[in-house]
C-alpha positions as CSV (number, residue, x, y, z in Angstrom):
1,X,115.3,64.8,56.1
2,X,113.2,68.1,55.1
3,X,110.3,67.6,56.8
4,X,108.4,64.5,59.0
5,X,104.7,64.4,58.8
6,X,103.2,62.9,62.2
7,X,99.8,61.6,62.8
8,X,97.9,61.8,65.5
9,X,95.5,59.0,66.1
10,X,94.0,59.1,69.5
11,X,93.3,62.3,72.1
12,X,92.7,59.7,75.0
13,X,92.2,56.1,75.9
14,X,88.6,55.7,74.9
15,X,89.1,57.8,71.6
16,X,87.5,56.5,68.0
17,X,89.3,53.9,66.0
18,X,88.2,54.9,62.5
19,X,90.3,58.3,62.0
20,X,93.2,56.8,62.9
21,X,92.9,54.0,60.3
22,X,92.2,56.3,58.2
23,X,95.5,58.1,58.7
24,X,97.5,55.3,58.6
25,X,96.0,54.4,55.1
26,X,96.3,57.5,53.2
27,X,98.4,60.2,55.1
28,X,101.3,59.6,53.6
29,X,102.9,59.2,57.3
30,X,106.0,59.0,58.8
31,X,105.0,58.7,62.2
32,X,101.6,58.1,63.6
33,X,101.2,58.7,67.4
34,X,98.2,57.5,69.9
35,X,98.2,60.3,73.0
36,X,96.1,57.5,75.3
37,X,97.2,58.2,79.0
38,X,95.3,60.7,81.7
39,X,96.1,61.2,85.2
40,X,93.5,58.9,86.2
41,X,94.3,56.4,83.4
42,X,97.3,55.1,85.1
43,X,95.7,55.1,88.7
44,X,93.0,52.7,86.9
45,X,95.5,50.9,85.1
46,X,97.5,50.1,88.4
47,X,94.4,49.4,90.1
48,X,93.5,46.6,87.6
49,X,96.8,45.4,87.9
50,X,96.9,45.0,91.4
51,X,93.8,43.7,91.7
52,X,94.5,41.0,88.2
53,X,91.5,42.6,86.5
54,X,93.8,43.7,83.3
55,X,97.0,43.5,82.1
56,X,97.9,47.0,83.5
57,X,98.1,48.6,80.1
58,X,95.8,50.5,77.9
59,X,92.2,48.3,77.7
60,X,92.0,49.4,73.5
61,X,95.9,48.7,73.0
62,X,95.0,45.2,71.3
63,X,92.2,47.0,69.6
64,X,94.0,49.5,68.3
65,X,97.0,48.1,67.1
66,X,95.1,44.7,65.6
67,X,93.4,48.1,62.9
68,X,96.5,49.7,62.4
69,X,99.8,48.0,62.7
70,X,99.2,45.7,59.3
71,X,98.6,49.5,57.4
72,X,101.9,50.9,59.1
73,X,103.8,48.1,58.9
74,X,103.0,48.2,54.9
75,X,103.6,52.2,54.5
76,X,106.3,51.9,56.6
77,X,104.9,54.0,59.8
78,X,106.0,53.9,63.1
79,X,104.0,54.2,65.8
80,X,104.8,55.7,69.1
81,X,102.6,55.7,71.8
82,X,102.2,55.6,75.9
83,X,99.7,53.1,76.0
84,X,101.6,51.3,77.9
85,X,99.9,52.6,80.7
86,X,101.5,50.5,84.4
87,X,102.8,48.0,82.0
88,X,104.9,49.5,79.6
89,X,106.7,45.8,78.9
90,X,103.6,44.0,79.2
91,X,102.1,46.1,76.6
92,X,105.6,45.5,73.9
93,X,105.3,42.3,74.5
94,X,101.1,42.5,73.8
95,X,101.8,44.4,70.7
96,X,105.1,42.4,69.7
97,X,103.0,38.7,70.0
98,X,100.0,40.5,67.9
99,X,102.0,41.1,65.1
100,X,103.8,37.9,65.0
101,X,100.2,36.5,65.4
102,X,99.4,38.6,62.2
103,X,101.9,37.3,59.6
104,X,104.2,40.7,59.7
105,X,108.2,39.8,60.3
106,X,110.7,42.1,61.2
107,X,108.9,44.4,63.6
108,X,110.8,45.7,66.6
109,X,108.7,47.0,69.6
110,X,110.7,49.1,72.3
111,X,109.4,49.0,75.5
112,X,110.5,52.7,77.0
113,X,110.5,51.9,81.1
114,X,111.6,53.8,84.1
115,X,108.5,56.4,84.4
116,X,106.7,54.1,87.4
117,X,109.0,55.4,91.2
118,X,106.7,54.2,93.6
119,X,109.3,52.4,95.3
120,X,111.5,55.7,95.2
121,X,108.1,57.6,96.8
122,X,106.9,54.9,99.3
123,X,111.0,54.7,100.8
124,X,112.4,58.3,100.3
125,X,109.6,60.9,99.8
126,X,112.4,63.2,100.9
127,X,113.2,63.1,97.2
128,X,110.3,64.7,96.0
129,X,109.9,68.6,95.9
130,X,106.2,69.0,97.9
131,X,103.6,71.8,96.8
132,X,99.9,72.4,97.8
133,X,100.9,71.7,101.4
134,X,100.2,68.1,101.3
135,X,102.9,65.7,102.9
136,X,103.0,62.8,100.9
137,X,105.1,60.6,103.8
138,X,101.9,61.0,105.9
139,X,99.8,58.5,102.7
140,X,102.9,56.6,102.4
141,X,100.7,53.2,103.0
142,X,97.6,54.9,100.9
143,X,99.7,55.3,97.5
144,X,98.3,54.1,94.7
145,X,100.6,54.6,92.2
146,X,103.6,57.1,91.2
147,X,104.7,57.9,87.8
148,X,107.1,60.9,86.4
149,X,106.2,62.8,83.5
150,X,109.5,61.4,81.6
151,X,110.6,63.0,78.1
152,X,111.4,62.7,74.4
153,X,115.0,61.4,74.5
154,X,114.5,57.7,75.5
155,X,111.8,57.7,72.9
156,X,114.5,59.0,70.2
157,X,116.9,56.6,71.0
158,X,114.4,54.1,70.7
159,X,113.9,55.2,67.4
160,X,117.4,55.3,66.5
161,X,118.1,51.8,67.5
162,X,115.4,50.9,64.9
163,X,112.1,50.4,66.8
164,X,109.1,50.3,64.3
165,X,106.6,50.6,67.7
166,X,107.6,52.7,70.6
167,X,105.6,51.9,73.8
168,X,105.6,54.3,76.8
169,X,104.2,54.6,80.3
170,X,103.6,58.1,81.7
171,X,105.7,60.1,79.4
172,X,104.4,64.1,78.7
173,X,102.2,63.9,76.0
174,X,104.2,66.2,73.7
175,X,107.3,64.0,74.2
176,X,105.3,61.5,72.2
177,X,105.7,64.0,69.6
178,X,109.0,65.4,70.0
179,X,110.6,62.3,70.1
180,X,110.3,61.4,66.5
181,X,111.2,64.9,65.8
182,X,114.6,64.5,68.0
183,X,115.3,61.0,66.1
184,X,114.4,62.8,62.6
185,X,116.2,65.7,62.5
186,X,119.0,64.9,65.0
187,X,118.0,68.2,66.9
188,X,120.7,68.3,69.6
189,X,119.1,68.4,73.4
190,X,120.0,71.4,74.6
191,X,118.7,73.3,71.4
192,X,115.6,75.0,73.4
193,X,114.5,76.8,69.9
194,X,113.9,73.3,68.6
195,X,112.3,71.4,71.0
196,X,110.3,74.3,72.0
197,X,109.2,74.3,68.4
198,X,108.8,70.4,68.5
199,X,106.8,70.9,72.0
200,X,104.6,73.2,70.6
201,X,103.8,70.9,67.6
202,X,103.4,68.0,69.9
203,X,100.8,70.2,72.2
204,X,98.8,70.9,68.9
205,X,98.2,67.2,67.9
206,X,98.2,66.1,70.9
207,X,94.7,65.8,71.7
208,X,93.7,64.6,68.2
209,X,90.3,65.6,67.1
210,X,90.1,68.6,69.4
211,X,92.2,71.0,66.9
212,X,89.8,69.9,64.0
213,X,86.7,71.5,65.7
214,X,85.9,68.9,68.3
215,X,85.1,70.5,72.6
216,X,85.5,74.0,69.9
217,X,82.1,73.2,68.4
218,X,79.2,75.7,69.3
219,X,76.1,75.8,67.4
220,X,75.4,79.2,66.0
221,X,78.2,80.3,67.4
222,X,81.4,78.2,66.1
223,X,79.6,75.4,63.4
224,X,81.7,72.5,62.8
225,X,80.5,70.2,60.1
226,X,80.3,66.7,60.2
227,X,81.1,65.8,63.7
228,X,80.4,62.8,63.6
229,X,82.9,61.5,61.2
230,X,85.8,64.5,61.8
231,X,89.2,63.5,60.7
232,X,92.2,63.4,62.5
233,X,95.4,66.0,62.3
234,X,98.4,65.4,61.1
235,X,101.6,67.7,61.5
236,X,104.4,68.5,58.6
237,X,107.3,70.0,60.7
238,X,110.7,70.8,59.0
239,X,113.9,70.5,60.1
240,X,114.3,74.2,61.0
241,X,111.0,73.6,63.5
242,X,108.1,75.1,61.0
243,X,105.2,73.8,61.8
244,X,102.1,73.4,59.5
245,X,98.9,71.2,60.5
246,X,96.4,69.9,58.2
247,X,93.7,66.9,58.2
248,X,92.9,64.8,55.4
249,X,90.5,65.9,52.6
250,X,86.6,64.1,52.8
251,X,87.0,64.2,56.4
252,X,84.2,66.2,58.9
253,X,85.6,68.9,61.0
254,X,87.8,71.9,60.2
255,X,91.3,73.2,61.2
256,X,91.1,77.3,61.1
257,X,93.3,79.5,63.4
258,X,90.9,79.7,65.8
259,X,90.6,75.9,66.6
260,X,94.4,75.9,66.5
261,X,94.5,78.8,69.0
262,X,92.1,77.3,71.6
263,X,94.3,73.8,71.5
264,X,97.5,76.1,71.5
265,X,96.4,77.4,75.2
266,X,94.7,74.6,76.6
267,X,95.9,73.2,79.7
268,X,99.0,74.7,79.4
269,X,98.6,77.5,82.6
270,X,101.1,79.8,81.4
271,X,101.8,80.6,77.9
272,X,105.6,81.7,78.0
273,X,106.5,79.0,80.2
274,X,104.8,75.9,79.7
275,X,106.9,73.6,81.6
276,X,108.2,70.4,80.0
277,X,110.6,67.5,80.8
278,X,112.9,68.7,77.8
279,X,112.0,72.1,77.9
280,X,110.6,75.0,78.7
281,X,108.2,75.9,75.8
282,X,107.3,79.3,75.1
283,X,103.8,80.2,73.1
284,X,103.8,83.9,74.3
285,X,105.1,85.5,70.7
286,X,103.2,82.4,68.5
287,X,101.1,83.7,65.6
288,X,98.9,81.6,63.3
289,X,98.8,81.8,59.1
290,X,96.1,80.0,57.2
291,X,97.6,79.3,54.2
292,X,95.0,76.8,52.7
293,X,91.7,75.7,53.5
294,X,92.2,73.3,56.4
295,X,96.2,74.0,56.6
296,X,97.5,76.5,59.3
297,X,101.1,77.4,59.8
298,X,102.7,78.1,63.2
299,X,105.3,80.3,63.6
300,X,107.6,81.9,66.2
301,X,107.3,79.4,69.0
302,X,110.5,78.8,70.8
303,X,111.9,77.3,74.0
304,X,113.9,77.8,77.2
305,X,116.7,76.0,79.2
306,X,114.3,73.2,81.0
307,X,114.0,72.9,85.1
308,X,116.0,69.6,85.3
309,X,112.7,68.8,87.6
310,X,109.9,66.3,86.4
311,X,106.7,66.3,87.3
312,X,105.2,63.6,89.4
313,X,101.8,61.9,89.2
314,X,100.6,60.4,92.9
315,X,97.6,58.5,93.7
316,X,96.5,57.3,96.6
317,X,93.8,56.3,98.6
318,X,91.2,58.3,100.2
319,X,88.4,56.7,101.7
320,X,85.2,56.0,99.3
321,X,83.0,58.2,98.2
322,X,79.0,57.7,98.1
323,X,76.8,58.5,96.0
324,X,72.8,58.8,95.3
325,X,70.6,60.5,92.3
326,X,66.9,60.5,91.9
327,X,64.8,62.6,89.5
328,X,61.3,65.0,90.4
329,X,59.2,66.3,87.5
330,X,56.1,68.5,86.6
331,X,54.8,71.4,88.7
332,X,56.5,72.3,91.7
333,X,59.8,69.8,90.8
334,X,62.5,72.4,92.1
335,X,59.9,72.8,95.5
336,X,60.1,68.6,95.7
337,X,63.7,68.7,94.8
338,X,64.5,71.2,97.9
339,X,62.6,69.6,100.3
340,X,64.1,65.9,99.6
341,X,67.4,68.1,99.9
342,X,66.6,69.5,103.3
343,X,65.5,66.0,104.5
344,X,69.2,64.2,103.3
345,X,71.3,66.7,104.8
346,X,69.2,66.9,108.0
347,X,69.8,62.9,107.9
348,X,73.5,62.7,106.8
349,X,75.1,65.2,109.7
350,X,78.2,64.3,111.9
351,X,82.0,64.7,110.8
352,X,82.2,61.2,109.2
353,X,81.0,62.6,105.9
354,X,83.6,64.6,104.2
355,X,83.5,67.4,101.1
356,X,79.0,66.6,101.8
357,X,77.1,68.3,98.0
358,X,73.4,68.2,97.3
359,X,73.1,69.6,93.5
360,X,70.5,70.2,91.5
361,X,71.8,68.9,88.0
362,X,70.6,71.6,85.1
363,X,70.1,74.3,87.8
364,X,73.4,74.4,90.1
365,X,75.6,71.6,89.6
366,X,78.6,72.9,87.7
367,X,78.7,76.5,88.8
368,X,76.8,76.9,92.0
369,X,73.6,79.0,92.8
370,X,75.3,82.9,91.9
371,X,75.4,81.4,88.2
372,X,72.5,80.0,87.7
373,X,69.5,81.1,85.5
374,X,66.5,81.5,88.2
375,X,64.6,80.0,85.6
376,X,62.9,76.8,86.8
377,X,62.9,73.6,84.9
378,X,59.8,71.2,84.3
379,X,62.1,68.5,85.7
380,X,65.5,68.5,87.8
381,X,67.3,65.5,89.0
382,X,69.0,65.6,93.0
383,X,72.5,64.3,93.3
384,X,73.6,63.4,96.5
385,X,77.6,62.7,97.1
386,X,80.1,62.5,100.0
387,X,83.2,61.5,100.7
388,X,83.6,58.7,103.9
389,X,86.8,56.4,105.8
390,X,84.6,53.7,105.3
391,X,82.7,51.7,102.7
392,X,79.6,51.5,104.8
393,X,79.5,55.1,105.9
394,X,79.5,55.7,101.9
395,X,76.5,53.3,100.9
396,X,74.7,55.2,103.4
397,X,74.4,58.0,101.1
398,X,73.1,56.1,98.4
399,X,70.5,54.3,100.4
400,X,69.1,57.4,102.0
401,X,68.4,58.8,98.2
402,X,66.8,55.3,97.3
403,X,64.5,56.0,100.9
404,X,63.1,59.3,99.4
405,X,61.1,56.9,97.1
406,X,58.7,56.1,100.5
407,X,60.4,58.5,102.7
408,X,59.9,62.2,100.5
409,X,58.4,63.8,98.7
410,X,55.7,62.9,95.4
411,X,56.9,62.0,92.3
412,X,60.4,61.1,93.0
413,X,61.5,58.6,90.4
414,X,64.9,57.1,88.5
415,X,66.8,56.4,92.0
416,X,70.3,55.2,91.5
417,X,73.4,54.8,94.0
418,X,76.9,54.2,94.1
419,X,80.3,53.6,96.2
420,X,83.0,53.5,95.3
421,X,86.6,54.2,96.2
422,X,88.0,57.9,96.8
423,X,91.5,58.5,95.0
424,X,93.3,61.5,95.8
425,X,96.2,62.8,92.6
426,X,98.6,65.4,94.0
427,X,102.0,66.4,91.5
428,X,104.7,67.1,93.2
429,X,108.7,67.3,91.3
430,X,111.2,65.1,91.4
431,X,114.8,65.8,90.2
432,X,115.5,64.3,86.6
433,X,118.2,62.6,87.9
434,X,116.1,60.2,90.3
435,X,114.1,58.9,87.1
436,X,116.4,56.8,84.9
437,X,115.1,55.6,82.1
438,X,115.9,52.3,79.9
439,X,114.8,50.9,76.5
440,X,113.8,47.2,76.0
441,X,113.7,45.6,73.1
442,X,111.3,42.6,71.3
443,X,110.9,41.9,68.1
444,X,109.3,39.1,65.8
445,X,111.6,37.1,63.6
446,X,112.6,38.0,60.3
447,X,111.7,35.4,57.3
């Protein structure tokens, strides 16, 4: 095969629908790939599942899939995606049921399992490689959840063995990506050129709308047009790793180098060695060609040997955290606004409150006093939030805010207060060879 053309059609659980559907009706895909799963994502999903509030996989799954798999199962896309969240087979069996529901035969889901060791933490934490300083055997009974970053190859095979929908939990997001690649071009898995070249692809789609002017916008200074209906990317990558990226024509948004260049380095710490579970990819010599209006080529990424290490996502438990906002306007707001401050934190002293912040929201709130304007607003709203051991120590917080109403100063107004419960993510490694993976299968009949 000369060249695969991927899709991307989500940048994160919540993303829009439409562009995706839009993708899957006249890209002229091969692949088409939904990028749904955060850090926090799967800690919420796990939650849910414990607690029998969801299914433990990805709330928009049926959503998703009920507006797209009748238009890939017709143009003969397959879709490969990690929305299966804390339930990987739950969700292949989700997605498998929904298309027997929908009339289409012959589809064969694979269920890619193995990312979830929270067994492996919660009895051997010797078997993780530590950092930050944090001991995770000391939050044994605290753990949330704990999933490795696992990569491309299961999702290949999958592939091979004829899935049409390949379902993941927390796999790297550019392994959603290189997979296909793997499974296309029969790239060998110790060929760290390749896959760096397939990582780097994966990296650029992977957050959708982002690398067609979307979180690049900046009026006056970076115009994007039509935002509000931008398309989706889509990736042709060849056989010998080329990379070009395009979107569809009639869609808002633009690909340039410059949006390609901020998605290249986001989140990726260091540029020659952005570590991955198949490899180590290497952006440090990548230059970008425009060779058409909305159509960029990549060139000269490559890859190193990988660590043989995975990361490892850990949740757990860590108290609840309180919360309290209320809102001062007109003359003298900011005077109001620091003296409801002083009266909160004289109130709320003693050790039980942990990581205790009083912002001003517009003034302070994201970068602290040294950064902000001295200009003073017409109206500023207080936030309040700590971090307590118990439930009742954190609706505290809250309630003092709400007291300011009687208890403050003039013209306080928009009170609101929350609690809810502190979860703490730390990433330690784990050798590869702890984290077996396995592929299960479901399909609908054939007529």
């Amino acid at each position: 095969m000369h060249k695969v053309r991927i899709g991307a059609g989500a940048g994160y659980s919540g993303d829009r629908i439409d562009p995706a559907v839009d993708l899957a009706r006249r890209g002229n895909l091969d692949f088409l790939v939904f990028e749904c799963l955060a850090e926090r994502t799967i800690t919420n999903a796990q939650l849910q599942l414990l607690s029998s509030q969801q299914k433990g996989y990805d709330p928009f799954l049926v959503a998703r899939m009920q507006a797209v798999l009748g238009l890939c199962h017709q143009n003969n896309i397959r879709i490969i995606t990690n929305m299966g969240a804390a339930a990987p087979l739950a969700a292949a069996q989700c997605i498998r049921d929904l298309a027997r529901d929908m009339g289409l035969d012959s589809i064969r889901v694979a269920a890619v399992v193995g990312d979830d060791i929270l067994t492996q933490c919660t009895k051997n934490s010797a078997c993780l490689k530590e950092e930050h300083g944090y001991t995770i055997a000391e939050h044994r009974d605290q753990i949330i959840s704990a999933n490795a970053y696992i990569g491309a190859e299961s999702i290949a095979k999958a592939l091979d063995e004829g899935a049409n929908v390949v379902v993941t939990g927390r796999a790297a997001d550019p392994a959603l990506f290189l997979g296909p690649l793997i499974h296309s071009f029969k790239w060998e898995m110790n060929d760290w050129d390749k896959l760096g070249k397939g990582t780097t692809a994966g990296h650029l789609l992977e957050c959708a709308g982002q690398i067609c002017g979307g979180y690049f916008a900046d009026p006056g200074k970076k115009d994007v047009p039509q935002l509000a209906h931008i398309g989706f990317p889509f990736g042709d990558i060849y056989a010998d790793g080329r990379i070009e990226i395009s979107k569809l024509d009639n869609t808002g948004g633009y690909i340039t180098p410059a949006t390609v260049k901020e998605q290249l380095l986001y989140e990726i710490h260091d540029p020659a060695r952005y570590l991955q579970p198949d490899v180590i990819a290497d952006f440090s010599n990548v230059w970008i060609e425009e060779i058409a209006t909305n159509r960029v080529r990549i060139h000269d990424a490559t890859g190193h040997a990988k660590t043989n290490h995975l990361k490892v996502s850990i949740s757990y438990h860590d108290g609840f955290i309180g919360e309290g906002q209320i809102s001062y306007a007109g003359i003298g707001a900011v005077a109001r606004a620091q003296l409801a401050k002083d009266i909160i934190k004289e109130r709320l002293t003693g050790n039980i409150y942990r990581d205790l912040r009083v912002d001003f929201i517009g003034m302070n709130a994201l970068h602290g006093d040294q950064l902000s304007s001295g200009h003073e607003p017409y109206e500023v709203r207080l936030r309040v939030l700590a971090k307590c051991d118990s439930q009742e120590d954190a609706e505290r917080i809250g309630n003092e805010v709400e007291a300011l109403y009687t208890n403050g100063p003039s013209g306080g107004g928009g009170a609101w207060k929350s609690t809810r419960s502190a979860v703490f993510l730390t990433s330690p490694l784990i050798a590869e060879s702890h984290v077996p993976t396995s592929i299960v299968f479901m399909e609908t009949a054939s007529s």
